[in-house]
N, C-alpha and C positions, 0 to 999 in steps of 0.2 A: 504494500500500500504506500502511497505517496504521502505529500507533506504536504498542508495547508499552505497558503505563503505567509512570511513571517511577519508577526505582527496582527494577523486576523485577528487575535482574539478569539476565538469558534468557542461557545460554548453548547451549542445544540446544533442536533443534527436532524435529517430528516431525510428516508429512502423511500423512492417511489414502489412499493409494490408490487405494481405492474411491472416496471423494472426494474430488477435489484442494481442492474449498475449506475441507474442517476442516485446521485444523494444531493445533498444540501447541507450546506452547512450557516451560524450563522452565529454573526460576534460581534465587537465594537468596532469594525471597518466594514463590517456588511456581511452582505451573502454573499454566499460563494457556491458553483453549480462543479459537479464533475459526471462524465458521463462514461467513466470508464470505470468504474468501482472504487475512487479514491487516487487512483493513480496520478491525475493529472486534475489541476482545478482551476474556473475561473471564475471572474468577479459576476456577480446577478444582481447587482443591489442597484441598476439604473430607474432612478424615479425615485429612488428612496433619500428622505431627506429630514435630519442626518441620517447617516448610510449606517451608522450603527444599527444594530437588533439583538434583542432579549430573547426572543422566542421566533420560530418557526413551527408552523405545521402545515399538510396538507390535506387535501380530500380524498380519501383512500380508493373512490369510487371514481373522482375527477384529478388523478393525479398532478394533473399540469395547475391545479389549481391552488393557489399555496397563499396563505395568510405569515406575514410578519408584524410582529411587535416593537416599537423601539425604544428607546429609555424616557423617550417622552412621553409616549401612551398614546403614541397614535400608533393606528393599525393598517397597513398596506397589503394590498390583494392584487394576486398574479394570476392569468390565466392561460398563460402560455408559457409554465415553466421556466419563470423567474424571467425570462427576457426583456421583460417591463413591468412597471410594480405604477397600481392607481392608488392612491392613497384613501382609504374608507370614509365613504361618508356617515359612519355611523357614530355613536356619542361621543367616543374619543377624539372626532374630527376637530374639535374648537379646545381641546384641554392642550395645555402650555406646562 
């Protein structure tokens, strides 16, 4: 298995089940996607702002469909397997 790049921070992780070899990972410089089991990784965290995140998960049914967390409490949702993150318009949308 590969190395995160230095500095991510990753403290959670998150694999698609339909694929086992995307994972996701996700820390104080962002997400990060690998699509080889870990071996090789890159940045996912475009639209995320800041690019830090506390949490990651996904839809186990809609894998490509991924909710992050960030130290701010807002909540960011992907539906194409991080390539782009909207940021939630739901209650967290206006907390600071």
């Amino acid at each position: 298995m590969g190395s995160l790049p230095a500095g991510s921070g990753a403290r959670v992780t998150a694999s698609d089940p339909q694929n086992p070899e995307r994972v996701y990972a996700a820390g104080s410089a962002g997400v990060f996607r690998s699509d080889d089991g870990g071996v090789t990784w890159e940045s996912a965290s475009q639209g995320i702002e800041p690019q830090a995140a506390q949490a990651i998960a996904l839809d186990p049914g809609q894998p490509r469909h991924l909710y992050v967390a960030t130290p701010t409490g807002a909540v960011y949702v992907s539906q194409d397997g991080a390539s782009s993150w909207q940021r939630s318009a739901g209650p967290s949308a206006g907390a600071r």
